[in-house]
C-alpha positions in Angstrom: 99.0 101.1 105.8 97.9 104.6 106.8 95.1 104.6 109.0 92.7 107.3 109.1 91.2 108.7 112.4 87.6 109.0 113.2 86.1 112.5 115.3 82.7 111.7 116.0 80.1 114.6 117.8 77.2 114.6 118.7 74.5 117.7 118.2 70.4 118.8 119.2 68.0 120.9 118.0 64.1 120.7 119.4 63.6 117.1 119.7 66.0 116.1 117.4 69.4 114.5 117.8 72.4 113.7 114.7 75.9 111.8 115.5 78.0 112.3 113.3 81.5 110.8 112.4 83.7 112.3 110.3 86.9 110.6 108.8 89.2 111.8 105.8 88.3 111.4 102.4 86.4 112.3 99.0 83.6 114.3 100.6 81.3 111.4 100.6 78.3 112.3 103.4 75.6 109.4 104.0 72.7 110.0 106.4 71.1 107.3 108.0 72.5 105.2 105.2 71.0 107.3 102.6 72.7 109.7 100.4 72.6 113.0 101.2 70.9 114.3 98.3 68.4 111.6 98.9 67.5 112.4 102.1 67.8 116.1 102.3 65.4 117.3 99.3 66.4 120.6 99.1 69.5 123.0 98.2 68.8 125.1 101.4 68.8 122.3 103.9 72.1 120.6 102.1 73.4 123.9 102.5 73.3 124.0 105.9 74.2 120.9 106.6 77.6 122.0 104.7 78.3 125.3 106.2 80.7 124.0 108.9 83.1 122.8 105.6 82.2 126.0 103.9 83.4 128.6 106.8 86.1 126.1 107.3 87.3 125.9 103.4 87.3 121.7 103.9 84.7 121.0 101.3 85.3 117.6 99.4 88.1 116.7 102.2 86.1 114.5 104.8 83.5 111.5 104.7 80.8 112.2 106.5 78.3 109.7 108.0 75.5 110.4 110.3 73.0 108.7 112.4 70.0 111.4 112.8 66.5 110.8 114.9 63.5 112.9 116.4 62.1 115.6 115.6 61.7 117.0 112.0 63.9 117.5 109.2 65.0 120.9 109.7 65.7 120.0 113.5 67.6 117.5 112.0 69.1 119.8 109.6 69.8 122.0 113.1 71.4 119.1 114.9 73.5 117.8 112.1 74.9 120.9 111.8 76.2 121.4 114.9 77.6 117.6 115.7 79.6 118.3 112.4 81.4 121.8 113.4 82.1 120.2 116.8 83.5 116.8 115.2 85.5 119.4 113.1 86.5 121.2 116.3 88.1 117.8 117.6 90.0 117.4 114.0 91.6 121.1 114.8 90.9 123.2 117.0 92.4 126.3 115.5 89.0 126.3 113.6 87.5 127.3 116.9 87.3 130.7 116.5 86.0 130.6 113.0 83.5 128.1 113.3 82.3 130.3 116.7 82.3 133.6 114.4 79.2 132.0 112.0 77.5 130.9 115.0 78.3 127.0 114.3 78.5 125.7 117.4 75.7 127.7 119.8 73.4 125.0 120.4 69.9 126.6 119.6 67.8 126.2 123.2 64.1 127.0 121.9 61.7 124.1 122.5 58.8 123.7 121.8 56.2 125.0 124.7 54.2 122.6 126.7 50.4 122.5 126.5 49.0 124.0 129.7 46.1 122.7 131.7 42.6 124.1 130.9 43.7 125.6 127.3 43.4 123.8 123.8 47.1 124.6 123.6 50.5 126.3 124.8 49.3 129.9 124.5 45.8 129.3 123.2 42.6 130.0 125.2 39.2 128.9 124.7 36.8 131.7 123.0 35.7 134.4 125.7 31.7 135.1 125.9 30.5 137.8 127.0 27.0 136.5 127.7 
């Protein structure tokens, strides 16, 4: 009995936050115990989520599942990415330097702004009169 090992990460973006555990397999990636597909409507956001594989050449070689919270999808999209190239990092780290090369693993630091005190929002001011 072989047993496979489990590299789990963790990545942000904005408010969001995805864990992710990845373990070898058939390519099999379930997000909040949904299908991908299912919860990620769209080729672009998928293909994001799968760039870490793609820059890596591992498509189709790991299971992927991942616990995902806050925020909106594509900060979701944001944070997914990032705890899977650093799970990957933990499988090998001679993808290091690749993974670093597309930008996989810079954690993205823009929040959103507060609301300041006497404005209707973060930048906003009320309408100057004249008169």
């Amino acid at each position: 009995m072989s047993e496979s090992k489990t590299f789990s990460a963790t990545g942000r973006r904005k408010n969001a936050i995805a864990h992710a555990w990845i373990v070898e397999g058939t390519g099999e990636i379930t997000v909040n115990k949904r299908a991908f597909e299912d919860y990620l409507p769209t080729i672009t956001l998928q293909n994001a989520v799968l760039a870490p594989f793609q820059v890596a050449n591992l498509m189709n070689k790991f299971d992927v599942r991942i616990a995902t919270n806050g925020g909106g999808l594509n900060g979701q999209v944001g944070a997914m990415r990032l705890a899977i190239a650093r799970a990957l990092i933990q499988h090998d780290p001679e993808l290091r330097p690749a993974l670093k090369a597309a930008l996989l693993l810079r954690r993205d630091p823009r929040m959103k702004e507060r609301k300041k005190a006497g404005q209707p929002g973060a930048r906003k001011r009320f309408q100057f009169s004249k008169r």
